[in-house]
N, C-alpha and C positions, 0 to 999 in steps of 0.2 A: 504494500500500500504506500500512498507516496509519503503520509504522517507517521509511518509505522516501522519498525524493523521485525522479523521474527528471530527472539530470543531462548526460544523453549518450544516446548511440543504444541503445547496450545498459547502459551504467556506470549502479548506481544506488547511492543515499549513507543507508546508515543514520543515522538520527539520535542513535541512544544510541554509538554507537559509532565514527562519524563516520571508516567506512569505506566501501570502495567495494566492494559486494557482487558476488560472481561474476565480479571482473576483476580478479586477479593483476595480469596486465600494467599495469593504469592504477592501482593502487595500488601499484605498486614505482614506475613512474614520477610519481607523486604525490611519493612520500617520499625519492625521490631529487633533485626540486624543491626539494623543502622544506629538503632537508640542505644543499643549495647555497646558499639564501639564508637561512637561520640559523647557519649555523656559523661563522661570523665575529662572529656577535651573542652566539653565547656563548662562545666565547674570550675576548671583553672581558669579557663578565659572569663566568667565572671569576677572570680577575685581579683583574676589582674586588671578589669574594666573597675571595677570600686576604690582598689588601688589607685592607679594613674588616673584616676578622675577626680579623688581625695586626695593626691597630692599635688597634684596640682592646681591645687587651690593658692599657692604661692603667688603664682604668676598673677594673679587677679588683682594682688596688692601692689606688686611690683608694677606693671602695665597700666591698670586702670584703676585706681586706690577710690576715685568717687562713687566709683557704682559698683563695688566691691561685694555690697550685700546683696544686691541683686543678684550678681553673679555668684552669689556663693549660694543662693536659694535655689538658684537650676542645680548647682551642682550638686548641694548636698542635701536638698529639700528634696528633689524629683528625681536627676540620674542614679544617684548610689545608693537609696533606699529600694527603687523602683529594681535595680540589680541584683539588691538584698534578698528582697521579695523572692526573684525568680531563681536564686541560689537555694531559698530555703524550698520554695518548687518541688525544684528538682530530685528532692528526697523525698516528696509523698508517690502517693499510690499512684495519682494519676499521669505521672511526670513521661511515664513510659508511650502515654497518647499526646498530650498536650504538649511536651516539653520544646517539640520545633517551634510551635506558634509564641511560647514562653520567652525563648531564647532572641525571637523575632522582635518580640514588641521590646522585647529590652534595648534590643541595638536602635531599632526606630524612636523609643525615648530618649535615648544617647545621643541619634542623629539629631534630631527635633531641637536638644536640649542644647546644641551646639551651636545653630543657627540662632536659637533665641538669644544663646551670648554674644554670637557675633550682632544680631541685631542692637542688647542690648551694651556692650562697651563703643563707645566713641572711636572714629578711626583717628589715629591709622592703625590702634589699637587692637582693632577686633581683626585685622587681618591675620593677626598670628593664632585666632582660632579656628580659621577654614584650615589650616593643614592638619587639625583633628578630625572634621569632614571629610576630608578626603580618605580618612584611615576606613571609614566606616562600609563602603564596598570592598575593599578588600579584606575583610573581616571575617565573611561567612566560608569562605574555604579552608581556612585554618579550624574551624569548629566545625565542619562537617552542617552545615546548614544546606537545609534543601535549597534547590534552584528557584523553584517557583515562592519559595517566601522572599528569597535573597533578589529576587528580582523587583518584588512589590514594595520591599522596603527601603533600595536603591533609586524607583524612579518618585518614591513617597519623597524622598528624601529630596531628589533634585526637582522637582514640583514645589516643595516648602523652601528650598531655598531660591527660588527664583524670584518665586512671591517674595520673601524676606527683601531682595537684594532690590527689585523694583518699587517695592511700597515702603519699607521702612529703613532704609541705609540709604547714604548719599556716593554708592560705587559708581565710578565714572564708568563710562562706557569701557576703555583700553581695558580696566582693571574687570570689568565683569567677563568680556570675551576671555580672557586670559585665567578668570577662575572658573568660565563654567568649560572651557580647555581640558582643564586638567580635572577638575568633576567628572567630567563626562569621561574623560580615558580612564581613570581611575576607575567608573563604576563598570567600563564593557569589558577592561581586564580581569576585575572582580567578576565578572556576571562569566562570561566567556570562562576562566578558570574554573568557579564552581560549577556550572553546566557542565564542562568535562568529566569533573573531580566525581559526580553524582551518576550521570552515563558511563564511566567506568566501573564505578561500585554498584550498576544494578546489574548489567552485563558479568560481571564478575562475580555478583551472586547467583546469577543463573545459572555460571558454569559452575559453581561451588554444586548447587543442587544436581545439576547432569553426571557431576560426577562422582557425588553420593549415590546418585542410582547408580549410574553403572558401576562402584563398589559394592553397593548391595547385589548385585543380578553375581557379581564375580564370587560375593560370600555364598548366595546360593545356591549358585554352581557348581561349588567347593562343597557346600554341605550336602550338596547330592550327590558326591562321589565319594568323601568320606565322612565319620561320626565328625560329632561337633569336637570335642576333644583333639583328638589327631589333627583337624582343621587348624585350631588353636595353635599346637605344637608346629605346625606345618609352616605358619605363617612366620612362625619365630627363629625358623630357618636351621632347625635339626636337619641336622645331615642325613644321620638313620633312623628311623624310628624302627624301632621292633620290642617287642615286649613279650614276656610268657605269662601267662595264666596257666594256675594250677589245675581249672577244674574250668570247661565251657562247654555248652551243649551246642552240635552239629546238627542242621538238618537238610537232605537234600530231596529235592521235591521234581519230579520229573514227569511230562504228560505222556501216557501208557496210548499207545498204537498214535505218536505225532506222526508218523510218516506218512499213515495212512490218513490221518485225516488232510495233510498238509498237499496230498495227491491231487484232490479233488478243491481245489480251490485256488486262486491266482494267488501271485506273490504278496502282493498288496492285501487280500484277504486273510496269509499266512499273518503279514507281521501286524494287523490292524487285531486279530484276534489274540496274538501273543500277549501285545501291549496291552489289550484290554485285561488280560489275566496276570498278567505279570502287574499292572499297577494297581489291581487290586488288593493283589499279594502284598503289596509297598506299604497299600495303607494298611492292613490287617500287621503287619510286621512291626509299623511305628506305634499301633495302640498296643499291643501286646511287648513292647519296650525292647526288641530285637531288632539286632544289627543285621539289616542284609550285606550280602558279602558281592554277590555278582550273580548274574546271568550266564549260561551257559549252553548256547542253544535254546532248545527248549527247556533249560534245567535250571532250577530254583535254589541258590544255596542262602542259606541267614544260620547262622550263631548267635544265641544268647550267653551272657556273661560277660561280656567285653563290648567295647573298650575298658567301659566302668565292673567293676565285682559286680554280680547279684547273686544272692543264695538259691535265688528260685528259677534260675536257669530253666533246668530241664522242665517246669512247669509253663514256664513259658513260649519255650517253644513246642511244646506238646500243645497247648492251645492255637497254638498260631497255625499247627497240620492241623486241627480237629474244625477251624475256619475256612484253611484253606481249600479242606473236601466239602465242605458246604459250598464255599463259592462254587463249585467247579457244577458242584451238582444242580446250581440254581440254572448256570448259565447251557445245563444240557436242558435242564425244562424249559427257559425261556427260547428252544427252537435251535441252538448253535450243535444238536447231534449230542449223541453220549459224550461225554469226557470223564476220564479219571486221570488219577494221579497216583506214583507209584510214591511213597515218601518213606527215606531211611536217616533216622537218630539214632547217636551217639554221642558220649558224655565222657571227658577226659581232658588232661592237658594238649594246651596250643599254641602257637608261637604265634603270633599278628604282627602286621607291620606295613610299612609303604614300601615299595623298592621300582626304582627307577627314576629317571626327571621328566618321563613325558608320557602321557596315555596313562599315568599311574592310579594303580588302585587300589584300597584297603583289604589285604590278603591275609586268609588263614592256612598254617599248616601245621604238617604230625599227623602222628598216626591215627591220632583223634578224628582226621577229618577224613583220610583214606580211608576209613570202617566205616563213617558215615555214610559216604559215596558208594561203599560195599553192601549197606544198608538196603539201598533204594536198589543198585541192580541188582539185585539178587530177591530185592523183596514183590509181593505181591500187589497185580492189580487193583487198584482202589484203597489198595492199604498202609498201613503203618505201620513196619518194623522198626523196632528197635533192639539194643543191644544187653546185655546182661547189666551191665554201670546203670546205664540210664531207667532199666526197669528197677533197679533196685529203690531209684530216690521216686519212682512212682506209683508203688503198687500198692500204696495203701488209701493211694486216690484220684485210681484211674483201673477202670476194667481191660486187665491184659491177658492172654493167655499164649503158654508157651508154643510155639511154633516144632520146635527141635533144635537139632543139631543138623547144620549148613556147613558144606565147604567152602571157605573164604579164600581167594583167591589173594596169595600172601600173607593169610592169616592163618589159615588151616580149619579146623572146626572148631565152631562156636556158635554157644546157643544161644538162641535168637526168643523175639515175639512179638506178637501184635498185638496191637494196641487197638481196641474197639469202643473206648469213649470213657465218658467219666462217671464216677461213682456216686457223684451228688454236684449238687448246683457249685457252680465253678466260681 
């Protein structure tokens, strides 16, 4: 647009008025920025305005000794009370909304109050207080003053004093061209610097926000590929992370006849079906407080106990297969064909850890997890094997019944069993 720039996804920044059009929310949180990192720049700039405005009360005597008390009524009746005021402002509740309009009418009291002494000391006198006039456009960039007040109160300011200079001072013609010269350059400098100084600082806050998001999408990212912990560590720039646990529960969960189902339907229907079960699985794994581990094909692996301890490991991920065959079962009633799922746990120590710098992913191994893996091909359709470890921490509150004795392929024989649901409300 020709008034406009785009600053943000929807936020956009007029230029005459060096707002954010159509977005409340980023324009309060603009100006709530901005109060934060000015309002300590103008606390000082008020005491140093009450200051050099109280001390130079000298000059008044020195310069103009008869109208001395005049001048000392603008300055210490009206300026530095009126500053007082806006100093103690500053420290209430409301300072946070009001405090640029605060800060405003102070320098425009200031300004006003200067003119009036120039009007009121006798020349040639009062010339030596237009070079405090002149200070008062350049003022608002050093305090972070918005553009749009610093502009109202600049031409407030050269509007009263023209009037002053025309109706009550006897300024010759040379001597007025020559002061409102230097007024006028002084207030486009003023005005021109903080118009920058303020388009700078919104644009700069948009990008502060751009790239908070895209920190947060990068933290997201991260925590979708490892626990929050390891993230943590990761960021902190551990070289290796790896860790043992004495005791974690394995689960490996794999979909019984994938090939044949995966025959009969395009690629696109493979992975649109995968995804839909596998992120179901995602969630069913975060409510039940299990760390999934990875995808493998059609294969499901999550461990409980890690990264953090839990004593109820093996209960939780026994919950988490006794879900996952629900799911599978809704989704062959909702019309998607039979589905099962062959699922094998196992209970024992595990090493974990990150390894690599690139494509890396939160991996478990030992023998823990090879028996687990042993678990599932070796176990039944629809079912739930598990190992002798893991039945033990369940059988007093989970209906299992021993299966036998299997040959384990690197393990030899060992007896095994399934697991057929639970013994009372979970």
């Amino acid at each position: 647009m020709a008034n406009g720039i785009l600053v943000g996804d929807r936020a956009r920044l007029d230029y005459v008025t060096l707002r954010f059009l159509n977005e409340p929310d980023t324009e309060r949180a603009f100006l709530d920025d901005y109060y934060r990192k000015s309002i300590n720049q103008m606390r000082i700039a008020i005491v140093l305005a009450i200051v050099i405005t109280a001390a130079f009360g000298f000059r008044d005597v020195w310069v103009t000794p008869a109208v001395k008390d005049r001048l000392w009524f603008v300055r210490y009746a009206v300026i530095c009370p009126f500053f007082f005021a806006v100093l103690l402002f500053s420290f209430s509740s409301y300072a946070r909304r009001f405090m640029q309009l605060g800060i405003s009418l102070g320098m425009l009291v200031c300004g006003l109050g200067i003119i009036a002494m120039i009007v009121i000391a006798p020349a040639p006198g009062n010339y030596l207080y237009y070079a405090g006039l002149l200070m008062i456009p350049m003022f608002p960039p050093t305090i972070r003053v918005r553009f749009i007040y610093s502009a109202v109160i600049s031409w407030t300011i050269i509007a009263a004093y023209e009037i002053a200079a025309f109706r009550f001072t006897d300024t010759s013609l040379p001597f007025l061209i020559n002061n409102n010269f230097f007024l006028l350059t002084s207030t486009a400098i003023g005005m021109i610097t903080n118009y920058m100084l303020e388009l700078f600082a919104r644009k700069n806050f948009i990008q502060q926000i751009q790239l908070e998001k895209e920190r947060e999408k990068s933290e997201r990212l991260l925590l979708n590929i490892l626990p929050v912990s390891i993230a943590e560590r990761l960021k902190q720039k551990q070289e290796t992370i790896a860790d043992g646990f004495a005791e974690a529960t394995v689960l490996f969960a794999d979909i019984a006849g994938f090939t044949r189902l995966a025959a009969s339907r395009t690629p696109r229907e493979v992975v649109d079906m995968l995804n839909d079960i596998f992120s179901e699985f995602d969630q069913l794994a975060e409510k039940h407080g299990v760390e999934k581990i990875k995808t493998i094909g059609d294969a499901y692996m999550a461990v409980a106990g890690l990264p953090i301890n839990a004593p109820d490991h093996a209960a939780a991920i026994v919950e988490l297969a006794l879900d996952m065959q629900d799911a599978v079962a809704r989704r062959g009633v909702a019309g998607d064909g039979p589905i099962s799922l062959r699922i094998g746990i196992n209970t024992g120590p595990v090493v974990a850890g990150v390894i690599g710098t690139k494509k890396f992913i939160y991996d478990v191994w030992g023998d823990t997890v090879n028996t687990a893996s042993r678990m599932e091909s070796h176990g039944v359709e629809g079912g739930i094997q598990v190992t002798e470890e893991t039945y033990r921490r369940l059988k007093h509150a989970y209906r299992l019944k021993e299966r036998g004795t299997l040959k384990i392929k690197g393990k030899g024989e060992m007896r095994t069993y399934l697991l057929f649901g639970r013994m009372g409300p979970a």
